[in-house]
Residue frames as qw, qx, qy, qz and C-alpha x, y, z in Angstrom:
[[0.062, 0.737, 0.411, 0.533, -3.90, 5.12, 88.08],
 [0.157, 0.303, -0.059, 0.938, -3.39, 8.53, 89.27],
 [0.009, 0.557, 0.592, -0.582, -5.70, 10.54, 91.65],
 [0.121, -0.517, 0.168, 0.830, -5.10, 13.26, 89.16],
 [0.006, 0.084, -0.736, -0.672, -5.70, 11.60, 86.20],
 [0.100, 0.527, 0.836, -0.119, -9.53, 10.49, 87.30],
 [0.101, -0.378, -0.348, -0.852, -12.33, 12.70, 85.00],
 [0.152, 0.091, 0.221, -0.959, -14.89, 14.42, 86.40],
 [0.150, 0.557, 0.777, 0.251, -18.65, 12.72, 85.84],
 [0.226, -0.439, -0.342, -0.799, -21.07, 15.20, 84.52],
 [0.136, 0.325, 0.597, -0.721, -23.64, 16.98, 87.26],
 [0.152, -0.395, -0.461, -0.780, -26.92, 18.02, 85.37],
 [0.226, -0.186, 0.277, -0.915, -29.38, 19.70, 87.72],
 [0.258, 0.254, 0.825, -0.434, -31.74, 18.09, 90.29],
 [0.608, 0.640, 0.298, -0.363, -35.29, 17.54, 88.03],
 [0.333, 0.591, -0.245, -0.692, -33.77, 17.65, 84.51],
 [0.736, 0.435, 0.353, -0.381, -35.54, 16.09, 82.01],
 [0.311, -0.219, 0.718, 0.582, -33.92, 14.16, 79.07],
 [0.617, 0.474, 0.127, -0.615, -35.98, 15.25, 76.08],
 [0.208, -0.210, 0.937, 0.186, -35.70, 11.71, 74.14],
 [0.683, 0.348, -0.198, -0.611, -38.21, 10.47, 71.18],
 [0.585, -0.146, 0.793, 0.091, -38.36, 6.73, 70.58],
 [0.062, -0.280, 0.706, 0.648, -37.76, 5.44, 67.35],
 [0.639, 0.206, 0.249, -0.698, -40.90, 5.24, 65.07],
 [0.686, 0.295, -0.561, -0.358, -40.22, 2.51, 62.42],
 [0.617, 0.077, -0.726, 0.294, -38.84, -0.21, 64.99],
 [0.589, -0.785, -0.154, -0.116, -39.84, -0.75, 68.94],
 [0.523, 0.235, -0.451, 0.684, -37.92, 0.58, 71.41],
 [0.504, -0.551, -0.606, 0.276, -38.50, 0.93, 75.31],
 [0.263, -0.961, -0.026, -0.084, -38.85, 4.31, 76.98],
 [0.741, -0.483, 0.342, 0.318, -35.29, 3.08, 79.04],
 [0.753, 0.180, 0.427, 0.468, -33.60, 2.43, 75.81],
 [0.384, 0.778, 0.120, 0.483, -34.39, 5.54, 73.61],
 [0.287, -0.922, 0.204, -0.163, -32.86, 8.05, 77.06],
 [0.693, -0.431, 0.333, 0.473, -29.77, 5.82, 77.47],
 [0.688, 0.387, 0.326, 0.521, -29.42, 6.86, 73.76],
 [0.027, -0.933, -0.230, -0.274, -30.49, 10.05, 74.17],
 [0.523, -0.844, 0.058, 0.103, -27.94, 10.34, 76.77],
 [0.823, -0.069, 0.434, 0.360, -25.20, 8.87, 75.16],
 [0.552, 0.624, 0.290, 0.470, -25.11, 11.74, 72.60],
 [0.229, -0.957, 0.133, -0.116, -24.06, 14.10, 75.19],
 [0.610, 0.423, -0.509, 0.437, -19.53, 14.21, 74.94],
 [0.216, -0.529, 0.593, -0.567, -19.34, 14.57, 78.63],
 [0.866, 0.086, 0.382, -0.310, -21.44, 11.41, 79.47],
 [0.865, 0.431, -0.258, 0.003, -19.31, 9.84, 76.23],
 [0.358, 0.646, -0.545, 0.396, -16.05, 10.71, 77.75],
 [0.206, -0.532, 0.724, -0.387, -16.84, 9.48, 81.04],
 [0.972, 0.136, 0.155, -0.112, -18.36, 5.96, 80.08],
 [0.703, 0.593, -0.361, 0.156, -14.87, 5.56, 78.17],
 [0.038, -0.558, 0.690, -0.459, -12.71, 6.63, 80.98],
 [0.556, -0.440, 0.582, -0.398, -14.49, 4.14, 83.42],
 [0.946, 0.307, -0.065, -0.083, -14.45, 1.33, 80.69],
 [0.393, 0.784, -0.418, 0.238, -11.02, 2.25, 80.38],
 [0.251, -0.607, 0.611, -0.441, -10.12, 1.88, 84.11],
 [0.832, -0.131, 0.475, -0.252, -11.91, -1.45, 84.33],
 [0.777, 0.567, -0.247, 0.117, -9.81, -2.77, 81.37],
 [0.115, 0.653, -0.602, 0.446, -6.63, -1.62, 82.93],
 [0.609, -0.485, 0.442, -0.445, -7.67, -3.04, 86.43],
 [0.372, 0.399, -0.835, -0.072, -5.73, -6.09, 86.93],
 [0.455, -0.054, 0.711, -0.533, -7.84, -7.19, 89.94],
 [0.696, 0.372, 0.066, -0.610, -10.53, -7.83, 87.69],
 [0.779, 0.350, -0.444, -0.272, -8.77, -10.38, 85.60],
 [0.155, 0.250, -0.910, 0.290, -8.06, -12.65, 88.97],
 [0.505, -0.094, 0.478, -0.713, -10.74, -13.70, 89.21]]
């Protein structure tokens, strides 16, 4: 892998506040409903892929 080729993670500003609702028919943990919440943002998608991606690729990882 490239230097070049590595994405950018998302910055989001010091204090900000994921505005996240937990689901009302079924529990679900404070933790849970904001990783979703977060997950619906494409910059946060794209770079959860890319670093899945890299650790797929990464051959170290499968000598072990």
């Amino acid at each position: 892998m490239k230097f070049k080729d590595i994405l950018k993670s998302p910055i989001f500003p010091r204090g900000y506040r994921w505005p996240f609702e937990k689901r009302k028919q079924q529990y679900e943990s404070d933790v849970t409903a904001l990783m979703r919440k977060m997950l619906e943002d494409e910059s946060i998608q794209r770079d959860q892929r890319f670093a899945w991606e890299r650790w797929r690729a990464d051959d170290r990882a499968a000598k072990r």
